[in-house]
GUKOL-146707 format. One line per field, with one value per residue (C-alpha): residue in three letters; y, z, x. Coordinates in Angstrom, 1 decimal. Layout:
# residues N
res = c(ALA; ...)
py = c(Y; ...)
pz = c(Z; ...)
px = c(X; ...)
END
This chain:
# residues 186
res = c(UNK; UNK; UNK; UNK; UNK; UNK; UNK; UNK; UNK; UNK; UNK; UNK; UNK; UNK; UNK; UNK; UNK; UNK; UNK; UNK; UNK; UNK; UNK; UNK; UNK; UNK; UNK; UNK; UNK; UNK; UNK; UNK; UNK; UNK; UNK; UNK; UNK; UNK; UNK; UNK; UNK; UNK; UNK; UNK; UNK; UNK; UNK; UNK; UNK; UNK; UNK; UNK; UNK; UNK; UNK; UNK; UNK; UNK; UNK; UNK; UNK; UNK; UNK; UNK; UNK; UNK; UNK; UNK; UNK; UNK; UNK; UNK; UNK; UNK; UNK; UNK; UNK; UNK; UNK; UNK; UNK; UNK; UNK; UNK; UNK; UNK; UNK; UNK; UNK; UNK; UNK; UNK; UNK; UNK; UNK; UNK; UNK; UNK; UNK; UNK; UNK; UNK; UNK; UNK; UNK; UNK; UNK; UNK; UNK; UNK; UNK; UNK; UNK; UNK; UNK; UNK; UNK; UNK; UNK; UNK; UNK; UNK; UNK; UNK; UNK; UNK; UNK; UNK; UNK; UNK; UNK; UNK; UNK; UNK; UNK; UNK; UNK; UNK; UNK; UNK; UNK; UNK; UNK; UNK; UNK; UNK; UNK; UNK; UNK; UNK; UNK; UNK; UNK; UNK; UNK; UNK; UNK; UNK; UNK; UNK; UNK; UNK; UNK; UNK; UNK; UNK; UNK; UNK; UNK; UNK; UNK; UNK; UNK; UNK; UNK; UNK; UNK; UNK; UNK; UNK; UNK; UNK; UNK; UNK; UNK; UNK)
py = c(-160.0; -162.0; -162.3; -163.3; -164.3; -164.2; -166.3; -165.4; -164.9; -161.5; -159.7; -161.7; -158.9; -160.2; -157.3; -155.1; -158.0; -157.6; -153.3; -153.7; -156.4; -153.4; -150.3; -152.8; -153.2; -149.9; -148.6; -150.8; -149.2; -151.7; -151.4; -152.8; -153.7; -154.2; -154.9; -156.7; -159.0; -159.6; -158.1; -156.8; -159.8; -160.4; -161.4; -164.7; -164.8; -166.4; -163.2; -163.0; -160.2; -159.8; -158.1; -157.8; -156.5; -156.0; -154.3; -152.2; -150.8; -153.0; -152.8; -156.2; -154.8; -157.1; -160.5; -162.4; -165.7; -167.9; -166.6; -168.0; -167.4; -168.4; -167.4; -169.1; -167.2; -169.5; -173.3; -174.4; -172.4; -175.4; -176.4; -176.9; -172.8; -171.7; -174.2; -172.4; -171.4; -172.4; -172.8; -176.3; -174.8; -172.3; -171.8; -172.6; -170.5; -172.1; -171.0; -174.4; -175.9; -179.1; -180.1; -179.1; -182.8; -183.0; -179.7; -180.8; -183.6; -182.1; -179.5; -182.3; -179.8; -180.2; -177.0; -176.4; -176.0; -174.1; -173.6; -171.4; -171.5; -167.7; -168.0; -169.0; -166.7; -163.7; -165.2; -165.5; -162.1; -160.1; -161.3; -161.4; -164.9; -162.2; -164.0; -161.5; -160.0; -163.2; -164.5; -160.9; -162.2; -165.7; -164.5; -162.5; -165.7; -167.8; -165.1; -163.2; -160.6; -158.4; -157.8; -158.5; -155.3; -153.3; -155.3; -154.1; -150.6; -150.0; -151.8; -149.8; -146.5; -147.7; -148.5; -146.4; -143.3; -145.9; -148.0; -148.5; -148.9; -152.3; -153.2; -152.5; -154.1; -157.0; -156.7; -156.6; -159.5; -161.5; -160.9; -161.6; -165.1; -166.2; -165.5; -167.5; -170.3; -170.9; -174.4; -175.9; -178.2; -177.1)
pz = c(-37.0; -34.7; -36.4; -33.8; -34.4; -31.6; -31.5; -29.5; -29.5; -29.5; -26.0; -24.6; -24.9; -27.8; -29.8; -26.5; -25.7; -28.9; -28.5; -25.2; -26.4; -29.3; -26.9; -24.4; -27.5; -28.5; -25.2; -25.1; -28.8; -31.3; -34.3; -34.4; -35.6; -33.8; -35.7; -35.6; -38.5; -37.4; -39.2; -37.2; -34.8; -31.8; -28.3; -28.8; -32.3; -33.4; -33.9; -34.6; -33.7; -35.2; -34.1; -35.7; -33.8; -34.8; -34.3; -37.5; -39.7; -40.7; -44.4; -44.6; -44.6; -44.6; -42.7; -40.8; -43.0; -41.5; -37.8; -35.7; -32.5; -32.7; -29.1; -28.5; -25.8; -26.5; -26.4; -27.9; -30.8; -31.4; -34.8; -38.3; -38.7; -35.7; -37.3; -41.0; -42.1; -39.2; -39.6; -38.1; -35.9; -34.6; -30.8; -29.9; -26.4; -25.0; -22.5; -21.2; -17.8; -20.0; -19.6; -22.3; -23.7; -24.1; -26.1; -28.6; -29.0; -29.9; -32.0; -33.6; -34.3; -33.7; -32.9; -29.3; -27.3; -24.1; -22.1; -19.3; -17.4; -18.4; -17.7; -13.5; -13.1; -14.0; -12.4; -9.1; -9.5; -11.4; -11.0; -13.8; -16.9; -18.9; -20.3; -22.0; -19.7; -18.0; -21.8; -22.0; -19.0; -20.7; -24.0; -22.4; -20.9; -23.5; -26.5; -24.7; -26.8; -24.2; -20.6; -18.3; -15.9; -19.1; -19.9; -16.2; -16.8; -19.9; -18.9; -15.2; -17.6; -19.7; -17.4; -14.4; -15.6; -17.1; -14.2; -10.0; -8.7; -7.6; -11.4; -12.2; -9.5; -10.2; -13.8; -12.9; -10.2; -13.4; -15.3; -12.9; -12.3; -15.7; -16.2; -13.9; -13.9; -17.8; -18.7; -22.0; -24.0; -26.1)
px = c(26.8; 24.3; 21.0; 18.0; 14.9; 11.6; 8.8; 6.2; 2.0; 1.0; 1.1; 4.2; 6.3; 8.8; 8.7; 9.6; 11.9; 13.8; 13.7; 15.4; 18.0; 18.6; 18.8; 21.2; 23.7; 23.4; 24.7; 27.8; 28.2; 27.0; 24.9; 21.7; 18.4; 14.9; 11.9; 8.7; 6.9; 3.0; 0.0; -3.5; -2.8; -4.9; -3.9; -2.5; -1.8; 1.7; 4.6; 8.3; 10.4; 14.2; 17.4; 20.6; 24.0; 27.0; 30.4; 30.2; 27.3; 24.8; 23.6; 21.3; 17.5; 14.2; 13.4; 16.4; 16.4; 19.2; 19.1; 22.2; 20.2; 16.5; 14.3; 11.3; 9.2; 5.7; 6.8; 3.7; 4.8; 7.5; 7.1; 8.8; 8.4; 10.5; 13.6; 13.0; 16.4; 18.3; 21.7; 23.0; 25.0; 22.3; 21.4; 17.8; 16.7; 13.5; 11.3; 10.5; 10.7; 11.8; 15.7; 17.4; 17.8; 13.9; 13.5; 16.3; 14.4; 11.1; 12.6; 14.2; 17.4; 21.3; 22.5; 22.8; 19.6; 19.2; 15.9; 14.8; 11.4; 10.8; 6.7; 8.0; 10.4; 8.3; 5.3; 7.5; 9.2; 6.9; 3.6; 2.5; 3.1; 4.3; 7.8; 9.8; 12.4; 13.5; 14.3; 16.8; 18.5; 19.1; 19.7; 22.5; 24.0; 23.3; 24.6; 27.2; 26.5; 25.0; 27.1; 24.3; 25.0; 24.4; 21.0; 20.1; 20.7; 19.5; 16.3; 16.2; 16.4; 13.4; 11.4; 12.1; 10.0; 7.2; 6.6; 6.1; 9.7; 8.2; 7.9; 11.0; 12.4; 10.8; 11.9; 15.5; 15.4; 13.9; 16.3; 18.9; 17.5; 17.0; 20.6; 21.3; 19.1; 18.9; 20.2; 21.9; 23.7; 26.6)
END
């Protein structure tokens, strides 16, 4: 079972971010969890999402304490709480346009560290600094645990009835790219 925690400030789209990773796994037949842990937050206020997914039922309820895969959507957010409980061995995700080397180093952590530069990618694709679907993309690269043609699709089926075909457009090419372009040590 992968357990993930999100870090994120309210309005980033982590707790959609962690929904879609969920309905992605779900379609290629997994078992999984999506749920949010934030109070009457404001825009901007700190926020951590979870998911769990697994190959067979999943019977663990409550908070995701030792999280193999931790995803930080906010960099400033970089702190001792986003390493609480981490496993050594745990895979950090950042969305930094730091090298991989730098964030390790100001998370101060040695489990392998990966970083993406979420914010550009959906500011050049999207239009909008909203980070959260570029980080699916490199969570899928990153995790394996999601194919990415099956991240596409479930996302193009989510949004295709919500949004201007040029959003979801947009939403797919980010993906696309942070797959591709996300960078990290192993």
């Amino acid at each position: 079972m992968f357990e993930i925690r999100w870090h994120a400030r309210a309005g980033q789209g982590a707790v959609t971010a962690a929904k879609a990773l969920a309905d992605a796994a779900l379609s290629e037949g997994k078992y999984i969890q999506a749920f949010p842990d934030y109070g009457p937050e404001r825009m901007g206020a700190p926020v951590k999402a979870y998911n769990r997914i697994a190959e067979s039922p999943i019977r663990a309820r409550g908070i995701v304490e030792r999280p193999q895969v931790i995803i930080i959507v906010d960099p400033s957010l970089v702190g001792a709480e986003v390493t609480e409980g981490a496993p050594e061995d745990a895979v950090f995700l950042v969305n930094s346009a730091r090298s991989p080397e730098e964030a390790r180093k100001v998370l101060g952590v040695q489990g392998r560290v990966f970083t993406v530069d979420a914010t550009r990618i959906a500011q050049e694709t999207i239009g909008l600094r909203k980070p959260n679907t570029p980080m699916l993309g490199a969570v899928a690269r990153v995790t394996g645990m999601i194919q990415l043609d099956t991240l596409l699709s479930a996302t193009e089926k989510s949004f295709g009835n919500k949004y201007k075909r040029a959003v979801v457009d947009g939403n797919l090419a980010a993906i696309r790219r942070a797959f591709e372009e996300v960078k990290g040590l192993s």
